[in-house]
C-alpha positions as CSV (number, residue, x, y, z in Angstrom):
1,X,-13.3,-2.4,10.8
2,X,-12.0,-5.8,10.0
3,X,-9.2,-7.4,8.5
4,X,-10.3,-9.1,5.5
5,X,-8.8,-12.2,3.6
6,X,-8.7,-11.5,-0.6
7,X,-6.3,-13.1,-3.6
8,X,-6.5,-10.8,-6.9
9,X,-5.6,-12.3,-10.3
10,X,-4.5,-15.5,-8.7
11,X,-2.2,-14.3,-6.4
12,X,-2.0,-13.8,-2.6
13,X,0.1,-10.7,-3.3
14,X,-2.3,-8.5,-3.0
15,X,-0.3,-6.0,-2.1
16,X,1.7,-5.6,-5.8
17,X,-1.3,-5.4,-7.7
18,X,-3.5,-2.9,-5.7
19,X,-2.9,0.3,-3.6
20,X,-5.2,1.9,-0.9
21,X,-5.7,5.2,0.8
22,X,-8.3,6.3,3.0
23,X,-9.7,8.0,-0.4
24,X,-9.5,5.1,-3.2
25,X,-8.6,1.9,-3.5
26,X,-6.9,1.4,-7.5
27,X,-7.4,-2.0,-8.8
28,X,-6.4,-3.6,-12.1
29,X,-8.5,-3.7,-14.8
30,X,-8.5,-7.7,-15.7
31,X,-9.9,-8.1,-11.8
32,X,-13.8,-9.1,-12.3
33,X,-15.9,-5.6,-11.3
34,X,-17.8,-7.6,-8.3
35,X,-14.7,-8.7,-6.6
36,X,-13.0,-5.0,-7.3
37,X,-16.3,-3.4,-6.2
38,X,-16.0,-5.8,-2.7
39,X,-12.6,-4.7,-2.4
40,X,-13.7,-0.9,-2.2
41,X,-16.7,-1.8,-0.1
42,X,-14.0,-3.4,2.5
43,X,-11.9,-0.6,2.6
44,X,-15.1,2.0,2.0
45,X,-13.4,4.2,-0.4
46,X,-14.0,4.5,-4.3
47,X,-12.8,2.0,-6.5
48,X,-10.6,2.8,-9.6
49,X,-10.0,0.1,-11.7
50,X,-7.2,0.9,-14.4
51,X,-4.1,-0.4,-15.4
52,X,-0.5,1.4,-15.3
53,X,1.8,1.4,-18.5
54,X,-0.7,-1.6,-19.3
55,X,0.9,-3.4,-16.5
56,X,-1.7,-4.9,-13.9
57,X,1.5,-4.1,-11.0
58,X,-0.3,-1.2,-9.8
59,X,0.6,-2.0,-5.8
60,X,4.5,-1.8,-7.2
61,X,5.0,0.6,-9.7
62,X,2.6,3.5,-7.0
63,X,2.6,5.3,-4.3
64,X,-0.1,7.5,-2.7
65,X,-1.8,8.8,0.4
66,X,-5.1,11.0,0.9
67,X,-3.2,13.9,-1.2
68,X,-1.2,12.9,-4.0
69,X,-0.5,9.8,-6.3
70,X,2.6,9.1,-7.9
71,X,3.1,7.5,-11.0
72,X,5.8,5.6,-13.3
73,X,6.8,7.6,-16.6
74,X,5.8,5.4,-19.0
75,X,1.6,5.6,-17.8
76,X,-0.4,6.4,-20.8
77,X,-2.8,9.0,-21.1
78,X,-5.9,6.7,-20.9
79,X,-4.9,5.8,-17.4
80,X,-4.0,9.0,-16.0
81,X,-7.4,10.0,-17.0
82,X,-9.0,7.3,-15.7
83,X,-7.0,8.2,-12.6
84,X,-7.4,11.9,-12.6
85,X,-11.5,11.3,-13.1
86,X,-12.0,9.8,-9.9
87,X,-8.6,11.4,-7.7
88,X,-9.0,15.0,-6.2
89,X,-5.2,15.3,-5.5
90,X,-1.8,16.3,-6.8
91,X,-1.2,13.2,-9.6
92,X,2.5,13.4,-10.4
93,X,4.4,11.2,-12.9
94,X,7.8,10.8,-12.3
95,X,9.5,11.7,-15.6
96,X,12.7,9.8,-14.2
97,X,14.2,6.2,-14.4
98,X,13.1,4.7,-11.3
99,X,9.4,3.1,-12.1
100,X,8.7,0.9,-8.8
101,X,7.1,3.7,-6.9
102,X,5.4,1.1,-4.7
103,X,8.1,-0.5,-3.2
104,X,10.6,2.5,-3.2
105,X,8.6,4.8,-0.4
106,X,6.4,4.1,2.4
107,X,3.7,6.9,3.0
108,X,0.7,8.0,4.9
109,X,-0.9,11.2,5.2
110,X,1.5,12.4,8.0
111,X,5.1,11.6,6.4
112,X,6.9,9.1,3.8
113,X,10.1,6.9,4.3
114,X,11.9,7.2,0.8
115,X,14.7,4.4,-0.5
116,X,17.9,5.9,0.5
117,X,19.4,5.8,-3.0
118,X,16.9,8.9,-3.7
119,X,18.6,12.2,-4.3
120,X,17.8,15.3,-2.4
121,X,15.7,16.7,-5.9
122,X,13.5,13.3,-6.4
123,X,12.7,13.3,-2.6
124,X,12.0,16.9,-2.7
125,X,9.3,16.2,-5.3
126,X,8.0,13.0,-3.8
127,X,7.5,15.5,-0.9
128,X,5.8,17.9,-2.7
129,X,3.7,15.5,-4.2
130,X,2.4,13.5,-1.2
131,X,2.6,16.9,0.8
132,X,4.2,15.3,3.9
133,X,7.8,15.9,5.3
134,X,10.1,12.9,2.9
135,X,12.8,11.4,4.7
136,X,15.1,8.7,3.2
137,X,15.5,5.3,5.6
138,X,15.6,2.0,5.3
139,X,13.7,-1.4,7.0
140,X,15.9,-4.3,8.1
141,X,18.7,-2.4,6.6
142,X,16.7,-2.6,2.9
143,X,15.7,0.0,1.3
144,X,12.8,-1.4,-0.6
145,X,10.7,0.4,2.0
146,X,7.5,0.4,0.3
147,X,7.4,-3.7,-0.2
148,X,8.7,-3.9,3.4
149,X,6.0,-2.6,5.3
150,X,2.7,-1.3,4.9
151,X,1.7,2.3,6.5
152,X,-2.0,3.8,7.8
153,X,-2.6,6.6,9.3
154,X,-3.4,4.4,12.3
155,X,0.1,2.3,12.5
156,X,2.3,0.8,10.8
157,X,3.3,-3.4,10.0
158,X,7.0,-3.7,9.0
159,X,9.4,-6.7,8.3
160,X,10.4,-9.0,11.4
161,X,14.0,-7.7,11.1
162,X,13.0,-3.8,11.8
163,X,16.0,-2.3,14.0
164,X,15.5,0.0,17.0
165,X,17.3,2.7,14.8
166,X,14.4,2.3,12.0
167,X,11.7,1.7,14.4
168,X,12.5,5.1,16.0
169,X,12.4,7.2,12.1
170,X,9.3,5.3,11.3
171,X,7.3,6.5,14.3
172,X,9.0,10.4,13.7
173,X,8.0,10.7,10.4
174,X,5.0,8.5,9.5
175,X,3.6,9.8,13.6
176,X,1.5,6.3,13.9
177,X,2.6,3.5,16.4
178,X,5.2,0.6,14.2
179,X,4.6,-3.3,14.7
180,X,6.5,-6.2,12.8
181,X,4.5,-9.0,11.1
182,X,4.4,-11.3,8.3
183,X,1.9,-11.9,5.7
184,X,0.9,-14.8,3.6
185,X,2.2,-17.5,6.2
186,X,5.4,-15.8,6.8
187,X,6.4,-13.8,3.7
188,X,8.8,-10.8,5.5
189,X,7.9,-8.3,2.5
190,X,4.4,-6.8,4.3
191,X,3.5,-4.9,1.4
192,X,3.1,-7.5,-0.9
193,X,0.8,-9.0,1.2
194,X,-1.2,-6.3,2.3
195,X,-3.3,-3.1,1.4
196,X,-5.5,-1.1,4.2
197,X,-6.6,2.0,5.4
198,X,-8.3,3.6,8.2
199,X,-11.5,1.6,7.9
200,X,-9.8,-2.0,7.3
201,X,-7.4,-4.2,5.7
202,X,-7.4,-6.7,2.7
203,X,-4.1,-9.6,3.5
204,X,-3.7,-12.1,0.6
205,X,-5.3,-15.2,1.4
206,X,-2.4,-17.6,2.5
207,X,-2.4,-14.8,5.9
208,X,-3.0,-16.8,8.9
209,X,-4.8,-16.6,11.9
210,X,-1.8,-15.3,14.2
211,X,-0.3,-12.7,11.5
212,X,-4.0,-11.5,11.0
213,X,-4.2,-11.0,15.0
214,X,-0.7,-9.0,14.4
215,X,-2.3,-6.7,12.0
216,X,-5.2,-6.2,13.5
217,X,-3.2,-4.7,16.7
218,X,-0.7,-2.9,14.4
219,X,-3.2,-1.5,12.0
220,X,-6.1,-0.6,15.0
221,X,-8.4,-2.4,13.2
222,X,-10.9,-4.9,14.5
223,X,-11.3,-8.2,13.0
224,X,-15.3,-9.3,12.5
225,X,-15.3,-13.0,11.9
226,X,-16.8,-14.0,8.2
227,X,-18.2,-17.3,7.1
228,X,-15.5,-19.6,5.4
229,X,-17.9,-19.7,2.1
230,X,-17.4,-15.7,2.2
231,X,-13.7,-15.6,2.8
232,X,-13.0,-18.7,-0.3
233,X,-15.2,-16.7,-2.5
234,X,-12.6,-14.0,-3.1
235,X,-9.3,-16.1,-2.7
């Protein structure tokens, strides 16, 4: 159950353009299938490859966890097909104005953290959606939650600047131990950095040694070493 070093599309932000639950792993579509494929071999869940609103920001603009996806308004049909095909789960699309899904909540299958500038009927249906208890809260006083940390259902790796206050909701809701790190040689924003599950996590491939050892602990995930040639073959 290791912690795995990956770029997609040319970035080390892996985290905006993919999203993983202990179910699937969605990946764009312009991603080559063998490198998507590895990707859901790492995390040993399905792969979906798809776009959303034919934007490739699928880590940004969702959200999900083992029971429910959500989704910008503006996906097409296409893609929620493609989506609904391969995800047993409630699939909501948020007819509202707010699109960035992905870095407005933080969820696992035991709880979400919502942006605080959610009112009481969008987190009621976020809720709903994800089937956890939704509260709103914020990380380092943000509350771009989801692009601030990165939540399992085995722990939790938030921004460097998490207060005691947050620390102590974090732990409540999501019910998973909370550790700070950084990602992609100290980039606060753990989410875009980062995707994982149960079984392992992918960290864009800038990461280094030391914040890998950080996830590893935070995530409960244990790193097995890989050959250089392996790890530079899917930068």
């Amino acid at each position: 159950m290791p912690v795995y070093l990956s770029g997609i599309i040319g970035s080390a932000s892996i985290g905006v353009y993919s999203l993983a639950t202990d179910k699937v792993v969605i990946v764009p579509k312009a991603v080559p299938f063998k490198k998507a494929e590895r990707l859901g071999e790492w995390l040993k869940v399905k792969l979906i490859q798809t776009s959303i609103g034919e934007s490739v920001l699928i880590g940004a603009l969702s959200c999900a966890n083992s029971n429910g996806i959500l989704l910008p308004h503006f996906v097409n049909d296409k893609e929620l097909e493609t989506i609904k095909s391969n995800f047993e789960g409630n699939i909501t699309v948020m007819e509202r104005k707010k699109t960035a899904y992905g870095n407005l909540v933080l969820a696992n299958d035991y709880g979400a953290i919502v942006d605080v500038r959610f009112r009481t009927a969008e987190i009621e249906e976020i809720s709903e959606s994800l089937g956890v208890e939704a509260v709103s809260g914020e990380i380092a006083g943000l509350p771009y939650v989801g692009s601030l940390a990165v939540a399992t259902n085995k722990g939790v790796v938030a921004h460097p600047l998490l207060r005691d206050s947050e620390r102590k909701l974090l732990e409540d809701v999501l019910k998973v131990p909370v550790d700070v790190g950084t990602v992609n040689c100290g980039i606060p924003y753990v989410g875009t950095g980062l995707i994982g599950n149960r079984y392992a996590a992918i960290a864009g491939s800038m990461t280094t040694g030391p914040e890998m050892f950080i996830i590893e602990n935070a995530l409960d995930i244990v790193r097995e070493e890989e050959t250089n040639e392996s790890i530079q073959s899917y930068r």
